[in-house]
C-alpha positions as CSV (number, residue, x, y, z in Angstrom):
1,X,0.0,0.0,0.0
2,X,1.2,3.7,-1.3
3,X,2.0,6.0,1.9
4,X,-1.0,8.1,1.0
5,X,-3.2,5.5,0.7
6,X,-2.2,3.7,3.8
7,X,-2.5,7.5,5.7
8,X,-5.9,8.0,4.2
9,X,-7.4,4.5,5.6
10,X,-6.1,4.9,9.0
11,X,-7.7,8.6,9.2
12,X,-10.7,7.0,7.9
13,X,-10.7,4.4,10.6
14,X,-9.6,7.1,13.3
15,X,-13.0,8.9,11.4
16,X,-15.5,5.7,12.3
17,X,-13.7,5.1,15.8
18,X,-14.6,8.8,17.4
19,X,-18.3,8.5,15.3
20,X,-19.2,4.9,17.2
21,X,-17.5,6.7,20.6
22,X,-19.4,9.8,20.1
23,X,-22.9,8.8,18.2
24,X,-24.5,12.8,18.9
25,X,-21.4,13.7,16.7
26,X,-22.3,11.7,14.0
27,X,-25.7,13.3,13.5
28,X,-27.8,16.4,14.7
29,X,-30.2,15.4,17.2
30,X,-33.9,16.3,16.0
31,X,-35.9,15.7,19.4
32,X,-39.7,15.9,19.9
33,X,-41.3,15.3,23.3
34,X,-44.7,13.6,24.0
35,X,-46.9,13.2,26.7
36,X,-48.9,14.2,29.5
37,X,-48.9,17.0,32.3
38,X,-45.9,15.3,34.0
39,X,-43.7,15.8,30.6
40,X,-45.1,19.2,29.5
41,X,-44.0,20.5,33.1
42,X,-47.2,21.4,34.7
43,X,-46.5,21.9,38.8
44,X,-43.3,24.4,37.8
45,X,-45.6,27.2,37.9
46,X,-43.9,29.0,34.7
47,X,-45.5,27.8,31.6
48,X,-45.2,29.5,27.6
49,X,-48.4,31.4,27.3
50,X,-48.8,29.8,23.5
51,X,-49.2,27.1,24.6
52,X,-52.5,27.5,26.6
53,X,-53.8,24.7,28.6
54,X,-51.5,22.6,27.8
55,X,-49.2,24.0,30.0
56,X,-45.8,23.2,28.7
57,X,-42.6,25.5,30.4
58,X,-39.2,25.9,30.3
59,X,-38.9,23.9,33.8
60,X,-39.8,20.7,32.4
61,X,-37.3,17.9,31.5
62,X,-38.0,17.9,28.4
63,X,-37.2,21.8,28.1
64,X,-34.1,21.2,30.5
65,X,-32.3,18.5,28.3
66,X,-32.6,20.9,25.4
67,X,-31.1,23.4,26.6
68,X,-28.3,21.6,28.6
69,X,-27.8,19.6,25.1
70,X,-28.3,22.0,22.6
71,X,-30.2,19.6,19.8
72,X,-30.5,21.0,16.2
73,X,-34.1,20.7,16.8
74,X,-36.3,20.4,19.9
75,X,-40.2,20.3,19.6
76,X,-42.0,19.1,23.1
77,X,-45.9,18.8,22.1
78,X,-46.7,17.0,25.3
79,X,-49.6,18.5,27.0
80,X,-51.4,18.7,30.4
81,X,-54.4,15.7,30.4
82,X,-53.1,14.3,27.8
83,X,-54.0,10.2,27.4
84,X,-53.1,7.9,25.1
85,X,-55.2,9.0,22.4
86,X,-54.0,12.4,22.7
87,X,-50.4,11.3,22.2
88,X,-51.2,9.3,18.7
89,X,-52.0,12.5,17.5
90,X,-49.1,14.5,19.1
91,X,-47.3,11.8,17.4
92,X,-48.3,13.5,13.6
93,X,-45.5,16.3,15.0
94,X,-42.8,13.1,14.2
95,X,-40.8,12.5,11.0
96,X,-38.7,10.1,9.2
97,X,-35.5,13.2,10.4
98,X,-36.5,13.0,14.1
99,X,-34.0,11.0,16.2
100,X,-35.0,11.1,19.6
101,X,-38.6,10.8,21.2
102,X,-39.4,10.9,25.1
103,X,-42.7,9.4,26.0
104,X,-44.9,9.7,28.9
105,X,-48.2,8.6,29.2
106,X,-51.0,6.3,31.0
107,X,-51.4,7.7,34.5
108,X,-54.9,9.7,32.5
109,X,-56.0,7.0,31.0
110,X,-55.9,5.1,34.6
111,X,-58.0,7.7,36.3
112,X,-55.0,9.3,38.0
113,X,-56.9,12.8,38.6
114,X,-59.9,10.9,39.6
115,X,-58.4,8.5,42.2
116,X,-57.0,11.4,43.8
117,X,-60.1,12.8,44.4
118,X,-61.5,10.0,45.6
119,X,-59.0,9.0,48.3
120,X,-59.2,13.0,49.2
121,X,-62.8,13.0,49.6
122,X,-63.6,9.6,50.1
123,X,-62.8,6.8,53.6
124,X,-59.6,4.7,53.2
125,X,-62.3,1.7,51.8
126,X,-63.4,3.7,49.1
127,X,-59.7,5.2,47.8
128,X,-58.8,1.4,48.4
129,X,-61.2,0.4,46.0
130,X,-60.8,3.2,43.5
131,X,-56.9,2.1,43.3
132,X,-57.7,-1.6,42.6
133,X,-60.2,-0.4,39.9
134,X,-56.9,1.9,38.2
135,X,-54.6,-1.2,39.1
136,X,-57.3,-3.2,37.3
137,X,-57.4,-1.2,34.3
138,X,-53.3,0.0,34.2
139,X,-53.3,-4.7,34.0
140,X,-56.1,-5.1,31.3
141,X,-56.6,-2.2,29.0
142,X,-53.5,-0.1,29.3
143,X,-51.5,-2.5,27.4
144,X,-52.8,-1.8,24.4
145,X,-53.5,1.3,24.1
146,X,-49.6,1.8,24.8
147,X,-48.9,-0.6,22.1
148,X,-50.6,1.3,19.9
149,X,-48.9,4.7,20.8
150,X,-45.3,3.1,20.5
151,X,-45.8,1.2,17.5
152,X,-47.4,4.5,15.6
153,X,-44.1,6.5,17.1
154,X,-42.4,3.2,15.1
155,X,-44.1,4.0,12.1
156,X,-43.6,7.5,11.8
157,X,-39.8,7.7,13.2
158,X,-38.3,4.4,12.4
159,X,-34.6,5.6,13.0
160,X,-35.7,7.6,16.3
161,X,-34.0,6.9,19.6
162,X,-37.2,6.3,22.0
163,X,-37.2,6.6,25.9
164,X,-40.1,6.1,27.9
165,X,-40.4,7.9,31.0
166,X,-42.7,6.4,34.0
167,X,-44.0,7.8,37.3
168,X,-42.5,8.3,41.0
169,X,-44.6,7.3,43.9
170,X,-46.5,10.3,45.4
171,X,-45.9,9.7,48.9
172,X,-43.4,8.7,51.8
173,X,-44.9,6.2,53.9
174,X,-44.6,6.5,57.1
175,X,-43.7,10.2,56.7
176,X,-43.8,13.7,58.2
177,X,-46.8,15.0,57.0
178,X,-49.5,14.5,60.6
179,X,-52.5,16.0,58.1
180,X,-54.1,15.0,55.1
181,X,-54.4,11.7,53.2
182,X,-54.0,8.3,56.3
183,X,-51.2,5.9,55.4
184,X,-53.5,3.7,54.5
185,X,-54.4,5.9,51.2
186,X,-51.1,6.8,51.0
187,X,-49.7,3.3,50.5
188,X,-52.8,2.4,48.8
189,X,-52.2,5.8,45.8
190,X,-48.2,4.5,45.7
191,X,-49.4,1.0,44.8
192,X,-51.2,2.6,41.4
193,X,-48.0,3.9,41.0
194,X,-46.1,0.4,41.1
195,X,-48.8,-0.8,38.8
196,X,-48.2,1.6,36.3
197,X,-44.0,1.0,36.5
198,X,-45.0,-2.6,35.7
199,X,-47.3,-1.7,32.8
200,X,-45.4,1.0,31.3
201,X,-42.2,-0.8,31.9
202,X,-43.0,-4.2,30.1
203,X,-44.8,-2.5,27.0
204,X,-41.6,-0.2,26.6
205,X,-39.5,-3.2,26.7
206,X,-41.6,-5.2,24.2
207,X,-41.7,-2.0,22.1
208,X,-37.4,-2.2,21.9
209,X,-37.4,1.1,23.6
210,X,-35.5,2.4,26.9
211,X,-37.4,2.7,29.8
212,X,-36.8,5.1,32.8
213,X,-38.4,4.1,36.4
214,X,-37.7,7.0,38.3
215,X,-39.1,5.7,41.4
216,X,-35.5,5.5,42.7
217,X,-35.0,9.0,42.3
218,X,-37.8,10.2,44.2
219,X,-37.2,8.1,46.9
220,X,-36.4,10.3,49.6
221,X,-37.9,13.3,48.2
222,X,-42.0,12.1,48.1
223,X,-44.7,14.3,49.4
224,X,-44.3,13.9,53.3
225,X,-40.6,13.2,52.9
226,X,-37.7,16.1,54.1
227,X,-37.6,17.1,50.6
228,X,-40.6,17.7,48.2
229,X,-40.1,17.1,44.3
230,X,-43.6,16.9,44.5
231,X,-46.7,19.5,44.7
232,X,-48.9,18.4,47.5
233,X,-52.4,19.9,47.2
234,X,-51.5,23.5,46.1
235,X,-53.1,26.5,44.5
236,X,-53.7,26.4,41.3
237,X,-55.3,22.8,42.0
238,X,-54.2,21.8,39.0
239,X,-50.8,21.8,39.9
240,X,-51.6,19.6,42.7
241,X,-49.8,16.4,42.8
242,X,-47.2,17.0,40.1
243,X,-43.2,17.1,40.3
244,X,-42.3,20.7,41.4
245,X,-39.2,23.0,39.7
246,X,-37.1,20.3,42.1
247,X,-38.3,17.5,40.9
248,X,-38.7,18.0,37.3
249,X,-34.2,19.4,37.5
250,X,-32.9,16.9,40.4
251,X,-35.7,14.1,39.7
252,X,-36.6,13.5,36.1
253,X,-33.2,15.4,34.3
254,X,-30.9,13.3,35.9
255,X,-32.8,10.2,35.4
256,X,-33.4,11.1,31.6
257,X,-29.3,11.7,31.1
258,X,-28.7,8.5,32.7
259,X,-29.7,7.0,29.3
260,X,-29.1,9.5,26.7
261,X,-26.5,11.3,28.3
């Protein structure tokens, strides 16, 4: 082999060597984020004013690893009450170009907002029972309807990187708070949570794409812990419930950077 030949094919190797290394220099990074109030960022109290009641802000993760990461393009369409349905057609914002997808959905279509009320308003037997009927449906119905949203984010971004994001558990049991909710609906709303980490968990696996159970994370930092990522019942209501400015840059960033850096 000629000198310049033989230069040429080791800088061509040395090219391919860095590029498998360092995959986010080998293309831009066209991201679009999907979901529900937990991904548009509803809870942070600072929201973009166009984008109504959706309430999606610059606090959420998905806002936060953009501009940490600096992708050539970032889209986040997730929006507050969003269910499964709702995200097959946030899922028209995706192309054949975009690369990386975060996903969060289910806890709407399992009656989150309404088993909350329930166990507020309701004795520890009825919140019991509202739980098992969530638990019920997050075992039976859910499946498929996530199925459906991951295999139409498939379809329409074939090449994309997909993460799936799941829920923390709402409260610290035993914990500091002495009003409000028993332990018994406590531990009872925490155990929807553990049933939708199973679903969510198992479809993203079958699906081929990563998973994030950020469960761990929170632990430690619950509602009625010595450090809140979450929103207990707070003013606007709707904000009740949901990971605070906290929990959205020390819970779900971290936990989201842990697999795509």
């Amino acid at each position: 082999m000629r000198p310049a030949h033989f230069i040429a094919s080791v800088v061509t190797a040395a090219a391919a060597v860095i590029a498998l290394a360092n995959p986010a220099s080998a293309a831009p990074v066209n991201y679009v984020a999907l979901g529900d109030s937990y991904a548009s960022g509803l809870g942070t109290g600072s929201y973009d004013g166009a984008s109504g009641s959706c309430k999606r802000g610059p606090l959420a993760y998905p806002a936060l690893w953009a501009a940490a990461t600096a992708p050539a393009t970032f889209k986040s369409v997730a929006c507050s009450g969003a269910r499964t349905g709702d995200v097959l057609t946030q899922a028209n914002n995706l192309t054949a170009a975009t690369n990386l997808v975060t996903v969060q959905v289910g806890g709407n279509d399992a009656g989150f907002t309404d088993v909350i009320t329930t166990c507020t308003f309701g004795s520890d037997q009825d919140c019991a029972n509202r739980v098992n009927q969530a638990k019920t449906y997050a075992a039976n119905t859910l499946p498929g309807l996530l199925t459906n949203v991951y295999n139409t984010i498939k379809s329409k971004s074939p090449s994309a990187r997909v993460v799936v994001l799941g829920y923390p558990r709402i409260y610290k049991v035993p914990g500091s708070c002495n009003v409000g909710l028993s332990d018994t609906k406590r531990a009872a709303i925490n155990s929807g949570s553990d049933a939708l980490h199973a679903t969510i968990g198992a479809r993203a696996a079958a699906a081929g794409f990563s998973y994030v159970d950020v469960r761990g994370a929170f632990t430690g930092h619950e509602i009625c812990s010595s450090s809140w990522w979450l929103n207990s019942l707070s003013w606007p209501v709707e904000e009740s419930y949901h990971p605070n400015r906290a929990g959205h840059q020390s819970g779900y960033l971290p936990a989201l950077r842990s697999v795509i850096g």
